[in-house]
C-alpha positions, -999 to 999 in steps of 0.1 A, spaced: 25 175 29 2 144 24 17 116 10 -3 87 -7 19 52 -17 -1 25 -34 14 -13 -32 6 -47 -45 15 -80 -41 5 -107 -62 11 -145 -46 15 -161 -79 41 -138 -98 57 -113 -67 85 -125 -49 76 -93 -25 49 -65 -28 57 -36 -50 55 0 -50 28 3 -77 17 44 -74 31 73 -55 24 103 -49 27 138 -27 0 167 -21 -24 170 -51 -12 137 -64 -18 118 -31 -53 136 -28 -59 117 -68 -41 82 -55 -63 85 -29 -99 91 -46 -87 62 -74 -86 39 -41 -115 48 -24 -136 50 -63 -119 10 -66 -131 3 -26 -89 -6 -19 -86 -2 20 -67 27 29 -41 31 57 -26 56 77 11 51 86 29 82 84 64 68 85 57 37 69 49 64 38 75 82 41 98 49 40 79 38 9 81 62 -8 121 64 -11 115 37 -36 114 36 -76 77 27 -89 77 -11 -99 107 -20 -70 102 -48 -44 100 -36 -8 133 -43 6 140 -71 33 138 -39 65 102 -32 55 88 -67 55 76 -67 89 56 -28 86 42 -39 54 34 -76 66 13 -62 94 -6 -35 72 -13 -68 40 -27 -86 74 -51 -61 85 -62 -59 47 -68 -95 44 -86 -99 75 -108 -67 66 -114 -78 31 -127 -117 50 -148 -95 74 -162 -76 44 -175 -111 29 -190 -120 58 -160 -149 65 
């Protein structure tokens, strides 16, 4: 079954990201048309998902995820600079 998790991390108030939306077949289809309708860069990572979305909505990612998420906030950032022509 699809599975859609939607995170954000805010530099001036979060500590860490947070688990703001998630969601499994018909929801994960709507998480997913909210993102692409707001142009939010989507990724695939099957068992970074799955991981994810073990969590409560609102919670920190904890200390073993860092690293995944780090990697997948990094490939965001530098999309979002290619995007505006940085």
């Amino acid at each position: 079954m699809k599975k859609a998790i939607a995170l954000r991390f805010l530099p001036d108030s979060d500590l860490a990201p947070r688990l703001v939306a998630k969601g499994e077949g018909i929801l994960a289809e709507q998480i997913l048309k909210i993102a692409e309708r707001k142009d939010v860069h989507i990724i695939q990572d099957k068992s970074l998902a799955e991981s994810l979305s073990r969590l409560g909505l609102g919670v920190e990612i904890p200390d073993n995820l860092y690293k995944a998420v780090s990697v997948v906030f990094r490939y965001i950032w530098e999309q979002e600079k290619k995007d505006k022509g940085e």
